[in-house]
Kinemage of the C-alpha trace (Angstrom):
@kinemage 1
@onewidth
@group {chain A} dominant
@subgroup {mainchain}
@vectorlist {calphas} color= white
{ca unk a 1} P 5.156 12.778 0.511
{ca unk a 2} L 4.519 9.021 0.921
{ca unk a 3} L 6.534 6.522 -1.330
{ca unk a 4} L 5.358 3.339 -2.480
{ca unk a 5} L 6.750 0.745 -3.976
{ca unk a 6} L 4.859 -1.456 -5.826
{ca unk a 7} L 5.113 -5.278 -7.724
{ca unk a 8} L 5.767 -5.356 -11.228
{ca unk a 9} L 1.958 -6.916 -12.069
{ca unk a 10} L 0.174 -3.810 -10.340
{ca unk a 11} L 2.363 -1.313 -11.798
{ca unk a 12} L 1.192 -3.162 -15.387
{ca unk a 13} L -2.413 -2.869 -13.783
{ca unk a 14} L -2.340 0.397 -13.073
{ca unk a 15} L 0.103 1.613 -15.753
{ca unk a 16} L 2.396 2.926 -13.070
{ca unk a 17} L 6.014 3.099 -11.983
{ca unk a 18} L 7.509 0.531 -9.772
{ca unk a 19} L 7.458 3.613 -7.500
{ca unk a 20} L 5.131 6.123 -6.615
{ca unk a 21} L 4.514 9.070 -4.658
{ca unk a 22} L 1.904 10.016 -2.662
{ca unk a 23} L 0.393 12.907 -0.754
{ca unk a 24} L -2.131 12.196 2.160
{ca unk a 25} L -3.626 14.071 4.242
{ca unk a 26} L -3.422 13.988 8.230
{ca unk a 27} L -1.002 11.599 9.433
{ca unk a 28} L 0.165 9.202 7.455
{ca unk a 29} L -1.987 5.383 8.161
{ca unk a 30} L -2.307 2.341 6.221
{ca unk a 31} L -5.625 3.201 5.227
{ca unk a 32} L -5.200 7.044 4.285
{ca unk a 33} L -1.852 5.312 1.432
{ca unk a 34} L -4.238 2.894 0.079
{ca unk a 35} L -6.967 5.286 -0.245
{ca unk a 36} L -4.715 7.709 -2.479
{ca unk a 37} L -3.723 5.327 -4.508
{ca unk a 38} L -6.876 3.818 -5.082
{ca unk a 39} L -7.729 7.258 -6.065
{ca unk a 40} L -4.793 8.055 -8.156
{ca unk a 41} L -4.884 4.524 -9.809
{ca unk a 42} L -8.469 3.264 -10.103
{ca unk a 43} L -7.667 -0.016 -11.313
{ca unk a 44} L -5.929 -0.674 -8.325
{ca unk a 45} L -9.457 -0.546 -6.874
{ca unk a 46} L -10.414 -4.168 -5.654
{ca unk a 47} L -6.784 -5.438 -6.453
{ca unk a 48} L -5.191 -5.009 -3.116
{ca unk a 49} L -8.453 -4.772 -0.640
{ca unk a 50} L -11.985 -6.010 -0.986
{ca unk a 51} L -14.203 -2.993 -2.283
{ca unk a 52} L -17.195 -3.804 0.349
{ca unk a 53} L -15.149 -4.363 3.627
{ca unk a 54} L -11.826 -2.837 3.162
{ca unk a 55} L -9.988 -5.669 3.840
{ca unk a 56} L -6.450 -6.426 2.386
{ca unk a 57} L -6.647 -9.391 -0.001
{ca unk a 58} L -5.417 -12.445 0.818
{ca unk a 59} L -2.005 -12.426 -0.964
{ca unk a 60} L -1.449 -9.243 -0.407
{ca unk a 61} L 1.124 -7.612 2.379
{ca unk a 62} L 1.723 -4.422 3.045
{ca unk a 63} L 5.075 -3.322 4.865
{ca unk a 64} L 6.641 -0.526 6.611
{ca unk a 65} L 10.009 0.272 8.426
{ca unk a 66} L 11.174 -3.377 7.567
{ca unk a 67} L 7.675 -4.648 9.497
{ca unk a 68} L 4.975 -6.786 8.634
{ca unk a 69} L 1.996 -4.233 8.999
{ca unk a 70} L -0.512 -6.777 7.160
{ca unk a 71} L -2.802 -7.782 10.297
{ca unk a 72} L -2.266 -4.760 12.142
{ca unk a 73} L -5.380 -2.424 12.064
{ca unk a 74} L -4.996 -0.483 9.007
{ca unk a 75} L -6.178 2.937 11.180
{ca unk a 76} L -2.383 3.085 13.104
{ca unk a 77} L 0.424 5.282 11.816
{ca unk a 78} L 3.011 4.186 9.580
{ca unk a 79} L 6.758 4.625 11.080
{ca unk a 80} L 8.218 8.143 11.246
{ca unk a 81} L 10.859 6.967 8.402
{ca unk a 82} L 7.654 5.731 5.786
{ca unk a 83} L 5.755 9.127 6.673
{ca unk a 84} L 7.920 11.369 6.115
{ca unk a 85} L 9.281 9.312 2.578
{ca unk a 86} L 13.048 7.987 3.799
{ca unk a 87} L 12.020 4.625 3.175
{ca unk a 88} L 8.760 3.176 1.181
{ca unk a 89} L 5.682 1.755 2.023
{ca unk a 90} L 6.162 -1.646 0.355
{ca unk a 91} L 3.441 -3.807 -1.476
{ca unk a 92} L 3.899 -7.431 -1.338
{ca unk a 93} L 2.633 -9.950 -3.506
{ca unk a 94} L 2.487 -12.768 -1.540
{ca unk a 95} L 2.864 -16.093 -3.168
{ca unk a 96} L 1.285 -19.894 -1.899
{ca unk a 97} L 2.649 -22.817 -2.612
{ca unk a 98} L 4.494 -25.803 -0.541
């Protein structure tokens, strides 16, 4: 079981918890947690990666075992701790501004 921790404007979005759980299947990538809960929250859909490419969104970051797994290929598995659900896979809204 994968958990994921999500901001509070995507849990209104998708009418979710602040935390989630997840089953995937195979082991546990980047791709494969967004996948499920694209699936399990369709109005997540297009919120955190573009629906054509599959590509995060802009200010969005995604992070695992206290890393920064945003520009790393989305295909690699997560950290033994995030896989097997000791610690979260995070979702970060990220925020511009200077």
């Amino acid at each position: 079981m994968i958990r994921v921790r999500l901001p509070d404007h995507l849990c209104t979005l998708a009418g979710a918890s602040r935390e989630v759980e997840l089953s995937v299947d195979g082991k546990a990538t980047q791709q494969l947690v967004l996948d499920a809960l694209e699936l399990r929250f369709p109005a997540l859909k297009g919120a955190l990666r573009d629906p054509q490419t599959a590509r995060r969104r802009p200010f969005v970051r995604f992070y695992a075992g206290g890393e920064d797994l945003s520009q790393l290929p989305p295909d690699l598995p997560l950290p033994p701790a995030v896989a097997n659900g000791d610690e979260p896979f995070l979702v970060i809204a990220a925020i511009a501004g200077g």
